[in-house]
HTML snippet that shows the backbone in 3Dmol.js (N, CA, C, O; Angstrom):
<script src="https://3Dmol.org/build/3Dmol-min.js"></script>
<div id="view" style="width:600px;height:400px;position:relative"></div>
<script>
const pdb = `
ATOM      1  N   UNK A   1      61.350  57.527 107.783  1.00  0.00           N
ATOM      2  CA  UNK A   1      62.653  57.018 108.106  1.00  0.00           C
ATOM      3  C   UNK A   1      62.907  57.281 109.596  1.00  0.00           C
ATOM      4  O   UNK A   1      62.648  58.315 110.211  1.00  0.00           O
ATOM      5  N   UNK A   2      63.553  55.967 110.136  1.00  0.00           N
ATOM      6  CA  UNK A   2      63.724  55.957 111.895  1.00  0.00           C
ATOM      7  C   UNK A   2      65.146  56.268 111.843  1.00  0.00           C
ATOM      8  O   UNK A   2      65.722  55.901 110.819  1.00  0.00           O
ATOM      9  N   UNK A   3      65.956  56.976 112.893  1.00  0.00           N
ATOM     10  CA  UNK A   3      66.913  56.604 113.386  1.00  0.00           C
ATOM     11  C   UNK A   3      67.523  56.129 114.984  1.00  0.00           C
ATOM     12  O   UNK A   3      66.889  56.572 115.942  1.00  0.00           O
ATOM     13  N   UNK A   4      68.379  55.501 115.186  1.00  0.00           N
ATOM     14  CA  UNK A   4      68.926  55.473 116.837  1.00  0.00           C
ATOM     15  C   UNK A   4      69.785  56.538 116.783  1.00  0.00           C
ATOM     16  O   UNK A   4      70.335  57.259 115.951  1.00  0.00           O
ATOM     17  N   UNK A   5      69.680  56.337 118.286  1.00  0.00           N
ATOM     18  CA  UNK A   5      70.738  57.031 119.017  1.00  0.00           C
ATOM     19  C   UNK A   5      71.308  56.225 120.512  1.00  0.00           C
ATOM     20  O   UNK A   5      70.680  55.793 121.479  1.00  0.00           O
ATOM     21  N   UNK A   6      72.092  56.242 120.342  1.00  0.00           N
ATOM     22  CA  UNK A   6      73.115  55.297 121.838  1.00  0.00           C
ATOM     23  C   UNK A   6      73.573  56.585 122.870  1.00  0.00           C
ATOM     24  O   UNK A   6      74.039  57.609 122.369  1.00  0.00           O
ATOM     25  N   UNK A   7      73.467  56.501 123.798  1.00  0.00           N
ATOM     26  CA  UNK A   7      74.063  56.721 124.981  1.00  0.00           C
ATOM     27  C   UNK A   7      74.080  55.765 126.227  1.00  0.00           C
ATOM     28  O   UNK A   7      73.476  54.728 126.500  1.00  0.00           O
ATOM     29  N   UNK A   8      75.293  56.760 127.064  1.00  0.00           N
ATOM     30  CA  UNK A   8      75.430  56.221 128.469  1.00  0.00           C
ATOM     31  C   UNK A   8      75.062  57.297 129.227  1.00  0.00           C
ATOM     32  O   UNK A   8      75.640  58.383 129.181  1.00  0.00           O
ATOM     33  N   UNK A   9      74.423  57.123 129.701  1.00  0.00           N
ATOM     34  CA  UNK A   9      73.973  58.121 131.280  1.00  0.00           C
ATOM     35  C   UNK A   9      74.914  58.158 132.053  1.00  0.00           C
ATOM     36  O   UNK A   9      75.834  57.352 132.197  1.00  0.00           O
ATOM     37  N   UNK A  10      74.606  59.505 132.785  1.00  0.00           N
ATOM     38  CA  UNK A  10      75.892  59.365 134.052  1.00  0.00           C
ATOM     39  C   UNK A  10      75.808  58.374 135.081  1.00  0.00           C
ATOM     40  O   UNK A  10      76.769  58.158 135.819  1.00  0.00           O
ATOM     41  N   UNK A  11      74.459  57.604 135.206  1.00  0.00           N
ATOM     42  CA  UNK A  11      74.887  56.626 136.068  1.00  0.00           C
ATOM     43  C   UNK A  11      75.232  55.075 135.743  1.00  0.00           C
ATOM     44  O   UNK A  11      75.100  54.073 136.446  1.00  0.00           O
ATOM     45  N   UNK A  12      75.891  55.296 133.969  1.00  0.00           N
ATOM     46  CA  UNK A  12      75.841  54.312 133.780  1.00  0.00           C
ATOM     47  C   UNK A  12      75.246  52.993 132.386  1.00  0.00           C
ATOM     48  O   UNK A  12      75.707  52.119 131.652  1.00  0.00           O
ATOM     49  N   UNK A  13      73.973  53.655 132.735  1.00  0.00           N
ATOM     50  CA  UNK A  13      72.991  53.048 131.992  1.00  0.00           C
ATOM     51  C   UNK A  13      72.960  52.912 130.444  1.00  0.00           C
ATOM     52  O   UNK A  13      73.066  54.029 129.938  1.00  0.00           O
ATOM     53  N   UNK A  14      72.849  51.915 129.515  1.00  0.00           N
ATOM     54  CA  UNK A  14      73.022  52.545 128.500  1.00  0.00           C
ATOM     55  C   UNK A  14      71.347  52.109 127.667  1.00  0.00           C
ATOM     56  O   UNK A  14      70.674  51.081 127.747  1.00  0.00           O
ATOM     57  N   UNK A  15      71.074  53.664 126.738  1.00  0.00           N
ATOM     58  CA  UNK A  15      70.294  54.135 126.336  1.00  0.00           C
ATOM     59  C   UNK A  15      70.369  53.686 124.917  1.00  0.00           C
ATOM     60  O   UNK A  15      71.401  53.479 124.278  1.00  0.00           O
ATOM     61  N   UNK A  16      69.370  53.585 124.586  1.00  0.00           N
ATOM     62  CA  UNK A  16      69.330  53.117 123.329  1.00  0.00           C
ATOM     63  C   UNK A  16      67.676  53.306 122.492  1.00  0.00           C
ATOM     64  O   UNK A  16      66.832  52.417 122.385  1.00  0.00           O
ATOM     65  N   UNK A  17      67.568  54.802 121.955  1.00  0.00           N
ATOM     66  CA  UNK A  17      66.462  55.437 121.300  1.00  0.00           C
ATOM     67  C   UNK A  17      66.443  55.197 119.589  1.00  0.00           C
ATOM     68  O   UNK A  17      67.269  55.467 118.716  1.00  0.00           O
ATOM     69  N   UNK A  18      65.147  54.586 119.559  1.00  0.00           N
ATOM     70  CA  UNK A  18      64.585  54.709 117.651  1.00  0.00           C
ATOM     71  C   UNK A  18      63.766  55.952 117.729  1.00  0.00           C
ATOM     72  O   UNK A  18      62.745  56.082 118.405  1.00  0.00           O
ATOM     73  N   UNK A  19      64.363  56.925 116.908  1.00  0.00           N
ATOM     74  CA  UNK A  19      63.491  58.126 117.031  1.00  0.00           C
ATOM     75  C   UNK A  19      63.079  58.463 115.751  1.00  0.00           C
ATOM     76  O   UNK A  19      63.379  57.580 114.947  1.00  0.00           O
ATOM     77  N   UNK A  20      62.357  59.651 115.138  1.00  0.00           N
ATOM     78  CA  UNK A  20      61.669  60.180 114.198  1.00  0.00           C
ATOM     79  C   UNK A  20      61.514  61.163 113.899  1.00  0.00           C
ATOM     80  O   UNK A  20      61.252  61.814 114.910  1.00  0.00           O
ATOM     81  N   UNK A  21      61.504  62.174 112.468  1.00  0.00           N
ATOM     82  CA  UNK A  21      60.830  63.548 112.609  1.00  0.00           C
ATOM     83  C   UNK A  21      59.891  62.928 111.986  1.00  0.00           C
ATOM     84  O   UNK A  21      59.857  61.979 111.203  1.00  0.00           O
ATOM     85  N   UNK A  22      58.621  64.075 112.774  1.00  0.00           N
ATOM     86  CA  UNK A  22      56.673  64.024 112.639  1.00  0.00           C
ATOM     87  C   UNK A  22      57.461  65.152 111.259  1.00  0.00           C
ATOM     88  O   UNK A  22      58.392  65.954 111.191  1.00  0.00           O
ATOM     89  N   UNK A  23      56.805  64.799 110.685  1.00  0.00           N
ATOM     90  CA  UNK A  23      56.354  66.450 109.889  1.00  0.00           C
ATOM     91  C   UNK A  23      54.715  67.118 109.745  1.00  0.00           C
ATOM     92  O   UNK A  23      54.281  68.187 109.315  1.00  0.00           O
ATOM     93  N   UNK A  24      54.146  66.016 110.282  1.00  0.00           N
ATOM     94  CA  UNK A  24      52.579  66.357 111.069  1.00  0.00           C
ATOM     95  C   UNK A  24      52.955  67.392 111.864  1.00  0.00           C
ATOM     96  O   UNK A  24      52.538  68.523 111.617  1.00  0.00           O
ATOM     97  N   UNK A  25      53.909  67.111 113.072  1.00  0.00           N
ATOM     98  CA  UNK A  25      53.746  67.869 114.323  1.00  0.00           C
ATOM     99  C   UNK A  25      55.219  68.887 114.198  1.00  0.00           C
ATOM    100  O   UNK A  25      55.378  69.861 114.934  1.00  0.00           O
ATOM    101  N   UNK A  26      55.980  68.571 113.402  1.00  0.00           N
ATOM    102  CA  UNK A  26      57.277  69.425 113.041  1.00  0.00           C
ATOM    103  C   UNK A  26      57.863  69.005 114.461  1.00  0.00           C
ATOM    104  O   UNK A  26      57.922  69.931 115.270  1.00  0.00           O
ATOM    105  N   UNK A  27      58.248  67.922 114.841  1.00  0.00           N
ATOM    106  CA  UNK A  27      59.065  67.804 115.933  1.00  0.00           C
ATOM    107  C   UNK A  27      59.788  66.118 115.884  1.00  0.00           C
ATOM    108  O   UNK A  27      59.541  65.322 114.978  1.00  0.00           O
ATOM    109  N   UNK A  28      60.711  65.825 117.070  1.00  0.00           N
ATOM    110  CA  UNK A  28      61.288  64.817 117.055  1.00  0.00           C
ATOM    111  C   UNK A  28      60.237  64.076 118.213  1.00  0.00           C
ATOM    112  O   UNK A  28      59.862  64.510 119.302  1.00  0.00           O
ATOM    113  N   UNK A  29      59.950  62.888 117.577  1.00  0.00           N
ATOM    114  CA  UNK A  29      59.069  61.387 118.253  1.00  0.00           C
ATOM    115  C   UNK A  29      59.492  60.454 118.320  1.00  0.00           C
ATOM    116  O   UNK A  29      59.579  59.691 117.358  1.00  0.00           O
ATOM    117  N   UNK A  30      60.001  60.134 119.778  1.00  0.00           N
ATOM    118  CA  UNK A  30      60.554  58.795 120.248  1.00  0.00           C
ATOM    119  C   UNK A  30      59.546  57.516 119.665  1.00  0.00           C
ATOM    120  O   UNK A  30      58.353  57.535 119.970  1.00  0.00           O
ATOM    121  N   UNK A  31      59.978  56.656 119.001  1.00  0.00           N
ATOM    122  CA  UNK A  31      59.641  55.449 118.178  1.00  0.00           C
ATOM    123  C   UNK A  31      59.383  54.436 119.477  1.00  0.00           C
ATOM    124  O   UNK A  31      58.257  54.089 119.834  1.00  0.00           O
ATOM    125  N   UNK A  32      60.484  54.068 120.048  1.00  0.00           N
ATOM    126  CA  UNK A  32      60.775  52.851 120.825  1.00  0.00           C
ATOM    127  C   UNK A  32      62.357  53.168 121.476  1.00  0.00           C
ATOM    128  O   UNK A  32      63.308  53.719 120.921  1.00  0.00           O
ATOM    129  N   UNK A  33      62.253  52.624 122.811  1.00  0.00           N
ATOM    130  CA  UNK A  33      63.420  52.980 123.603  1.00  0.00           C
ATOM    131  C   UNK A  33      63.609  51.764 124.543  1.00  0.00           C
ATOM    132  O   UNK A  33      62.770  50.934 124.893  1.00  0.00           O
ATOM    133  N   UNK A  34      65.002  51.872 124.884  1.00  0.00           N
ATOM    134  CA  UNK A  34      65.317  50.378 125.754  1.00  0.00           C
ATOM    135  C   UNK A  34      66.056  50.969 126.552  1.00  0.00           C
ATOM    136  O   UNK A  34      66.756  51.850 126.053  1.00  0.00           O
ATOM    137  N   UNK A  35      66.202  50.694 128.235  1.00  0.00           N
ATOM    138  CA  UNK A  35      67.718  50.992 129.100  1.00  0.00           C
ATOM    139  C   UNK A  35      68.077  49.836 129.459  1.00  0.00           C
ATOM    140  O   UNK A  35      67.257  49.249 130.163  1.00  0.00           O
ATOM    141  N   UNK A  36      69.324  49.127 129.145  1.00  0.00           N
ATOM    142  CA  UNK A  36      70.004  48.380 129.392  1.00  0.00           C
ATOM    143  C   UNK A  36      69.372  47.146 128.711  1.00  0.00           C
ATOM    144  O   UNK A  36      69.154  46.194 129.461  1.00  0.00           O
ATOM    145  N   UNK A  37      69.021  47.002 127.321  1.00  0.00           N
ATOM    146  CA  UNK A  37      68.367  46.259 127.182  1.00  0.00           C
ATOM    147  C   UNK A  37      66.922  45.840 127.295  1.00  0.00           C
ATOM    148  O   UNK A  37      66.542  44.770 126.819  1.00  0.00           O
ATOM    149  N   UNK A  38      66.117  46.672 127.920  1.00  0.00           N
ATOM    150  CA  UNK A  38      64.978  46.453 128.532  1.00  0.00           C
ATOM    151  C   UNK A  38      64.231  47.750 128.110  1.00  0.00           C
ATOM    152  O   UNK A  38      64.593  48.914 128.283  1.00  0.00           O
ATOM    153  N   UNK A  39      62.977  47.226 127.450  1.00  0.00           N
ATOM    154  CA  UNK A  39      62.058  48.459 127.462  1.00  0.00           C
ATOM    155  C   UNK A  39      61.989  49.912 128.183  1.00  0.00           C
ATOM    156  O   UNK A  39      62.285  50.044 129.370  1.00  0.00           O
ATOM    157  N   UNK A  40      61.744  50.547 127.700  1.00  0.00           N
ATOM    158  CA  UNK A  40      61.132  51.372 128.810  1.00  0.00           C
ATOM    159  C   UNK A  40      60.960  52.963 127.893  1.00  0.00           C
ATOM    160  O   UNK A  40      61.701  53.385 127.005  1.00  0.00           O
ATOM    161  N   UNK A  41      59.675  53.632 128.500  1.00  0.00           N
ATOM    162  CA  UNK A  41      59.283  54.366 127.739  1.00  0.00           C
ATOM    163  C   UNK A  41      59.641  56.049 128.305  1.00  0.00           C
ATOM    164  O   UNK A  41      60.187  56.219 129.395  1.00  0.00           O
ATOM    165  N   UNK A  42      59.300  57.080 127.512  1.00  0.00           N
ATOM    166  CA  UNK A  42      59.820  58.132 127.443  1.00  0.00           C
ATOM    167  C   UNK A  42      59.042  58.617 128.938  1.00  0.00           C
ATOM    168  O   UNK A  42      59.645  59.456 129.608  1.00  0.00           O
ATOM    169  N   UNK A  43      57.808  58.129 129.419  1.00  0.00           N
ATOM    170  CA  UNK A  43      57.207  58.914 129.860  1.00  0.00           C
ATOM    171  C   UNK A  43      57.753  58.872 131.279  1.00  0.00           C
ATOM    172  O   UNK A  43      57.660  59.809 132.071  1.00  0.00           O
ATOM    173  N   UNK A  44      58.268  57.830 131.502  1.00  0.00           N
ATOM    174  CA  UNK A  44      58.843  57.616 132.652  1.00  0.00           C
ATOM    175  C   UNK A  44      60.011  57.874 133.361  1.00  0.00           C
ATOM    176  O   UNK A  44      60.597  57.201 134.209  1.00  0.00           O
ATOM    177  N   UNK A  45      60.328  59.297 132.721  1.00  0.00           N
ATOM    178  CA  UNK A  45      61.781  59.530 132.084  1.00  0.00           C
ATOM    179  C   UNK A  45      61.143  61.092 133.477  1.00  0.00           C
ATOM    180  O   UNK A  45      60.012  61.566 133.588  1.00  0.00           O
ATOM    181  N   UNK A  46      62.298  61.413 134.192  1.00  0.00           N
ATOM    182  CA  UNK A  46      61.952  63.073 134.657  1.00  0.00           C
ATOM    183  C   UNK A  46      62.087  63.654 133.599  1.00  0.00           C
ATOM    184  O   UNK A  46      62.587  63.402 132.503  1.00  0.00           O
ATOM    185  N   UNK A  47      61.320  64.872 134.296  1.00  0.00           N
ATOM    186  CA  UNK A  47      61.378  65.840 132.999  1.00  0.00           C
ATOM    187  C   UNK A  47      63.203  66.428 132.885  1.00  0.00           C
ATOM    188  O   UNK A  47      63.947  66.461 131.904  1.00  0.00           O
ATOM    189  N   UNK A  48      63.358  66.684 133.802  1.00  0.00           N
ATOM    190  CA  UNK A  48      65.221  66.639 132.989  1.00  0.00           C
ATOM    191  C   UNK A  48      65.600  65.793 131.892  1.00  0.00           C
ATOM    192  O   UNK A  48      66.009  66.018 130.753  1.00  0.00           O
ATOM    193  N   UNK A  49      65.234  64.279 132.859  1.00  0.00           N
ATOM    194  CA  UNK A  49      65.910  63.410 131.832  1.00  0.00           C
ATOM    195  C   UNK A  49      65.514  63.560 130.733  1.00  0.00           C
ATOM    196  O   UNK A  49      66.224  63.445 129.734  1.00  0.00           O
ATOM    197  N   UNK A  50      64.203  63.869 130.730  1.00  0.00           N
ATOM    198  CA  UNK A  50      63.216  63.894 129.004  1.00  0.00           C
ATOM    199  C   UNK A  50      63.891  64.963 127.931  1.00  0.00           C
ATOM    200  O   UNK A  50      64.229  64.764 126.763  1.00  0.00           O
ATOM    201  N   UNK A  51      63.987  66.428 128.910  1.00  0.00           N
ATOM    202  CA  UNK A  51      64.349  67.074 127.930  1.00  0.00           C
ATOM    203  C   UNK A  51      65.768  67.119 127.754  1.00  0.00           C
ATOM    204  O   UNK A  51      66.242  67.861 126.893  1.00  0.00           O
ATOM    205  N   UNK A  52      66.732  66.172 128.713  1.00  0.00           N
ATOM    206  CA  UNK A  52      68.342  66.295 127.857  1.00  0.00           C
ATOM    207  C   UNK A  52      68.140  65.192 126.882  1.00  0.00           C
ATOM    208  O   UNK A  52      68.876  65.234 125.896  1.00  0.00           O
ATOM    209  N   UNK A  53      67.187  64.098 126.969  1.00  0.00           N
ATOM    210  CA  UNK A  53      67.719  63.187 125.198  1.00  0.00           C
ATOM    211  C   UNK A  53      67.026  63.681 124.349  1.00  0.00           C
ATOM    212  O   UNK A  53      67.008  63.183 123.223  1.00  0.00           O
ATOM    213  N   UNK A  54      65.959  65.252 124.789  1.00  0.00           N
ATOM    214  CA  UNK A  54      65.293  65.353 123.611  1.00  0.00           C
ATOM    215  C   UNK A  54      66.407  66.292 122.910  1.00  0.00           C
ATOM    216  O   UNK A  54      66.389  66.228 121.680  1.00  0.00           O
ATOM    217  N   UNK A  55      67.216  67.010 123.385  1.00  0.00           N
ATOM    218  CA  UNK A  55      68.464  68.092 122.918  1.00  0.00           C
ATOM    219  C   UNK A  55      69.166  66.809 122.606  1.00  0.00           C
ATOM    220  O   UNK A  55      69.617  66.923 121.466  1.00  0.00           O
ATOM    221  N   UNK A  56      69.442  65.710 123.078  1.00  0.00           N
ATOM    222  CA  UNK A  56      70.490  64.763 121.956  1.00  0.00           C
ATOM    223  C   UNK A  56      70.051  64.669 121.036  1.00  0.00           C
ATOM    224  O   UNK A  56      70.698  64.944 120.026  1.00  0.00           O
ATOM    225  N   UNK A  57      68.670  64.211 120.962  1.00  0.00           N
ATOM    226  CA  UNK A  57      68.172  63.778 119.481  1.00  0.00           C
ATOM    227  C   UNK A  57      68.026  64.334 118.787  1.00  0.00           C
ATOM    228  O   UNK A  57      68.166  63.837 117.669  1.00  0.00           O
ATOM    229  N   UNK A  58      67.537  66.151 118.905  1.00  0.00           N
ATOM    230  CA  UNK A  58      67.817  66.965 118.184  1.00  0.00           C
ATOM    231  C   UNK A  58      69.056  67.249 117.602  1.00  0.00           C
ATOM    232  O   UNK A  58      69.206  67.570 116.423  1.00  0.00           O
ATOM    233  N   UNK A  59      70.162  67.099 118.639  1.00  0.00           N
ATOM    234  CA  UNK A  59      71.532  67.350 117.792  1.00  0.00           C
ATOM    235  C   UNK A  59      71.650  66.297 117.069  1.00  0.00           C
ATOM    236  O   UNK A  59      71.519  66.510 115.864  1.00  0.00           O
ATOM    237  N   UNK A  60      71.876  65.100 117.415  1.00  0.00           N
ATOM    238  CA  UNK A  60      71.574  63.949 116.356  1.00  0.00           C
ATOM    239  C   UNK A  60      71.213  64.244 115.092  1.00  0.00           C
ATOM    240  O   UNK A  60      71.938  64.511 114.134  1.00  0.00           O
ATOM    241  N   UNK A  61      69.822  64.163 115.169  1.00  0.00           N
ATOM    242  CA  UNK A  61      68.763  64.488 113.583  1.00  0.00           C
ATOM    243  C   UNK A  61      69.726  65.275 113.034  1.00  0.00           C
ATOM    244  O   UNK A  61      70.480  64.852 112.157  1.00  0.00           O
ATOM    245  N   UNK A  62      69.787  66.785 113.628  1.00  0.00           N
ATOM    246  CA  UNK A  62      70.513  67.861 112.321  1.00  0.00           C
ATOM    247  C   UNK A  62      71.771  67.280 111.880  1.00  0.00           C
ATOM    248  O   UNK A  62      72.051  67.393 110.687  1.00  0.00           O
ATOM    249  N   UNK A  63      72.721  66.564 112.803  1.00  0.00           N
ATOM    250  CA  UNK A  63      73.981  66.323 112.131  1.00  0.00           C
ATOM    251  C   UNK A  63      73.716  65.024 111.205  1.00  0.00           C
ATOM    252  O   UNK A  63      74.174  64.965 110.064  1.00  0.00           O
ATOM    253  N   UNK A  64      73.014  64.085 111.724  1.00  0.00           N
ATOM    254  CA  UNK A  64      72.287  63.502 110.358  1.00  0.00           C
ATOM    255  C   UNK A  64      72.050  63.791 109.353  1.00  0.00           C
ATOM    256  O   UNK A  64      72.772  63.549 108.386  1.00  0.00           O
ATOM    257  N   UNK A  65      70.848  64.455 109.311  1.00  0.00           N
ATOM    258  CA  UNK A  65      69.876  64.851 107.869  1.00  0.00           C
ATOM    259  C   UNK A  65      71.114  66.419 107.329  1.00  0.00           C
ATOM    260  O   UNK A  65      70.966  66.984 106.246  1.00  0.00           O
ATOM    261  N   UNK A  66      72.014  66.754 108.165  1.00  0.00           N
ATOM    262  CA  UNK A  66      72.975  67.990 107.028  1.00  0.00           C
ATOM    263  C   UNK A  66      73.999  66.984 106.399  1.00  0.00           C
ATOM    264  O   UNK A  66      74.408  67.035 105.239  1.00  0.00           O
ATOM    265  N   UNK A  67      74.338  66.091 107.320  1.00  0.00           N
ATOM    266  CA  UNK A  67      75.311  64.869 106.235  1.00  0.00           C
ATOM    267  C   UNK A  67      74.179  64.457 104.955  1.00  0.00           C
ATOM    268  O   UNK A  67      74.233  64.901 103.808  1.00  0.00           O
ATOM    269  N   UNK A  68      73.234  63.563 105.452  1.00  0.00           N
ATOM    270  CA  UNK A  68      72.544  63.423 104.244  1.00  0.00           C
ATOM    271  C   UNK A  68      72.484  64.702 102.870  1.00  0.00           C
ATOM    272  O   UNK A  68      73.114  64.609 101.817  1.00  0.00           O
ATOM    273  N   UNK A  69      71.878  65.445 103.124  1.00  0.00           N
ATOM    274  CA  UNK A  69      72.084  66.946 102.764  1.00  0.00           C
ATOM    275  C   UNK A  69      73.166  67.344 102.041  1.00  0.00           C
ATOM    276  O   UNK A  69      72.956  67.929 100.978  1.00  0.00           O
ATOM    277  N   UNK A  70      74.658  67.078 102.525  1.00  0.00           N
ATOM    278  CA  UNK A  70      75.808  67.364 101.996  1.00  0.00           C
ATOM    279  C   UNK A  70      76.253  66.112 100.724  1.00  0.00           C
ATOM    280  O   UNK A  70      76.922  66.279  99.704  1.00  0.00           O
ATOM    281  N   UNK A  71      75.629  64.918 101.225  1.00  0.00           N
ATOM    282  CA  UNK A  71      76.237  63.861 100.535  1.00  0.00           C
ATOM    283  C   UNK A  71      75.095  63.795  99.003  1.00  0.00           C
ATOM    284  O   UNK A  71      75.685  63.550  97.951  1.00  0.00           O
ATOM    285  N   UNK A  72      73.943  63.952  98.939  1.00  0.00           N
ATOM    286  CA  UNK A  72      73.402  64.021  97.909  1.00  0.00           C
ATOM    287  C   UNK A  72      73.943  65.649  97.637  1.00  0.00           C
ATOM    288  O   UNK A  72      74.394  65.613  96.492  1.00  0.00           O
ATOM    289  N   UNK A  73      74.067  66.759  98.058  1.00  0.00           N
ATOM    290  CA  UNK A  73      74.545  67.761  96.627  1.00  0.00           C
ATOM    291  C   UNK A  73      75.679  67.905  96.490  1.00  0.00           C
ATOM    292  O   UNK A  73      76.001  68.993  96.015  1.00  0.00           O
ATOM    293  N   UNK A  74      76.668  67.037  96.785  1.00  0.00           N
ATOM    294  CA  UNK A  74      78.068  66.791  96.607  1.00  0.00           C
ATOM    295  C   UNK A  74      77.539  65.870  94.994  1.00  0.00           C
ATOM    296  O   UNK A  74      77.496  66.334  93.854  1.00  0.00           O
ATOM    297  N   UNK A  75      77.251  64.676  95.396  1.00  0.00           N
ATOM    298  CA  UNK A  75      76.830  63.440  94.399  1.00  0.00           C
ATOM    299  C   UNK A  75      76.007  64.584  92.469  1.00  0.00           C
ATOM    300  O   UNK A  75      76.253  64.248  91.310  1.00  0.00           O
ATOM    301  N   UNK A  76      75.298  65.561  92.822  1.00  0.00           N
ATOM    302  CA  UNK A  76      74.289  65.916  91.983  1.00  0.00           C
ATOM    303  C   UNK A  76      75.667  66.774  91.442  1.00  0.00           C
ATOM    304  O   UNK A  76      75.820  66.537  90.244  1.00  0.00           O
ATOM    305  N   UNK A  77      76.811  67.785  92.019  1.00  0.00           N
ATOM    306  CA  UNK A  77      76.923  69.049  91.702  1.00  0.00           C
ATOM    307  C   UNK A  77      78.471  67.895  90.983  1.00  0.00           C
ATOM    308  O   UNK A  77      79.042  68.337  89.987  1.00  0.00           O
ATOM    309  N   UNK A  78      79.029  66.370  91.656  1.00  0.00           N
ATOM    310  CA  UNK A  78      79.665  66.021  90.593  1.00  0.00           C
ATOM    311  C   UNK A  78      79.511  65.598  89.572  1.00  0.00           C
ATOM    312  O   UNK A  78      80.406  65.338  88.769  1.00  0.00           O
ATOM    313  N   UNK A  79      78.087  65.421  89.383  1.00  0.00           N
ATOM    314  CA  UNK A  79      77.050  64.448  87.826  1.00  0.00           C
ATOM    315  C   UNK A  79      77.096  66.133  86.789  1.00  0.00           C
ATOM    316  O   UNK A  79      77.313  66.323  85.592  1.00  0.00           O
ATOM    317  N   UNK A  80      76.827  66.957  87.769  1.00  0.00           N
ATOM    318  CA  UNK A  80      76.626  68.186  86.571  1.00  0.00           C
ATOM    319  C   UNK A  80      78.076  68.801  86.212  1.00  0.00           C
ATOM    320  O   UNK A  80      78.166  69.432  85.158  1.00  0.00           O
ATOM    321  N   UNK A  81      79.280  68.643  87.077  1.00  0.00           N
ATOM    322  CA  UNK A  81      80.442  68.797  86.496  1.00  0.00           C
ATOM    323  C   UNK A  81      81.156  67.938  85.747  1.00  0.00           C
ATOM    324  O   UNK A  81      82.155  68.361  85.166  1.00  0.00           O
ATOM    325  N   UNK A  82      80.782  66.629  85.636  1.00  0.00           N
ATOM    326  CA  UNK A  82      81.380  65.707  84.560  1.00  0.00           C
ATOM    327  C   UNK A  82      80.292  65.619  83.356  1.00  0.00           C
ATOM    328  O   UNK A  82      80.494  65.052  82.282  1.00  0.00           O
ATOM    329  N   UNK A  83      78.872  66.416  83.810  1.00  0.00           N
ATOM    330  CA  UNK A  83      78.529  66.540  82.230  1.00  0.00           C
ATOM    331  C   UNK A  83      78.981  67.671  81.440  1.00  0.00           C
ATOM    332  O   UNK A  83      79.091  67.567  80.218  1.00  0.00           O
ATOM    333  N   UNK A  84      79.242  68.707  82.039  1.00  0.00           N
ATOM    334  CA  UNK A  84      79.579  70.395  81.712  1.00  0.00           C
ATOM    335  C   UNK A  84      81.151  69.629  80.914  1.00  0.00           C
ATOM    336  O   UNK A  84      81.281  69.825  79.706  1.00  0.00           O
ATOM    337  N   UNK A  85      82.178  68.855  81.606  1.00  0.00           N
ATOM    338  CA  UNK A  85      83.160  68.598  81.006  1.00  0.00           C
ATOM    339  C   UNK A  85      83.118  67.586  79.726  1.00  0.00           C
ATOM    340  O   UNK A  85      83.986  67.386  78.877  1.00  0.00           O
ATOM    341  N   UNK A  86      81.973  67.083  79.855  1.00  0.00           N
ATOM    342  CA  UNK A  86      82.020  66.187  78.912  1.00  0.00           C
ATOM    343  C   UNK A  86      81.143  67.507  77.423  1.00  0.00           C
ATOM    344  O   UNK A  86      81.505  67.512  76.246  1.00  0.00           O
ATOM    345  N   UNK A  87      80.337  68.167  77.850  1.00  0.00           N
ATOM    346  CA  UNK A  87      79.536  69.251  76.646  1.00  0.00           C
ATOM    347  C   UNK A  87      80.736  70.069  76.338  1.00  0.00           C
ATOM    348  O   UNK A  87      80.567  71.041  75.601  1.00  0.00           O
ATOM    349  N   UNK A  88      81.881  69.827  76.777  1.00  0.00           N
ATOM    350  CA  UNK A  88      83.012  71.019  76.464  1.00  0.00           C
ATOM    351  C   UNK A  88      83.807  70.430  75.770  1.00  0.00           C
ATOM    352  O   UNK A  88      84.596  71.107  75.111  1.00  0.00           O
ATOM    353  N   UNK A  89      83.849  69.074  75.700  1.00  0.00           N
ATOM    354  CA  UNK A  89      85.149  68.050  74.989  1.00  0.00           C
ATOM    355  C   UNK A  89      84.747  68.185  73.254  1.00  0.00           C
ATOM    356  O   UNK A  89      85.433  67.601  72.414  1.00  0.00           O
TER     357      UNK A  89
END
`;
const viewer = $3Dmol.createViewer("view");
viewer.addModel(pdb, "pdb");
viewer.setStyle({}, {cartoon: {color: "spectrum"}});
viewer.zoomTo();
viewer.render();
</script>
């Protein structure tokens, strides 16, 4: 499973990353990236720039995948409280 992420740079630009967790490599892997519409790849990125969207995408992913996370054992823990109420009726 891919996700984006959107930003604007401070000068402007807007960013637009399909990213990934490896679980090969236990890390986040830029998929495909565009600035302003237009290709362009990670490598060409300074290393600043590289490592502040790699701290976005990291914050990204976790607030992602803990929503995911929250929304399936919300979903499971209300299936097992309307069966517990229903074994009690």
């Amino acid at each position: 499973m891919s996700y984006i992420y959107e930003w604007k740079v401070s000068n402007g630009d807007k960013v637009l990353v399909e990213y990934c967790w490896s679980t090969k490599d236990n890390c986040i892997k830029v998929v495909e990236m565009s600035v302003n519409g237009k290709f362009h790849r990670e490598t060409w990125m300074s290393p600043e720039g590289r490592a502040t969207m790699m701290d976005l995408l990291v914050e990204d992913y976790e607030s992602k995948t803990t929503a995911d996370a929250s929304s399936i054992l919300s979903s499971v823990m209300g299936s097992e409280n309307a069966r517990r109420i229903m074994d009690n009726a």
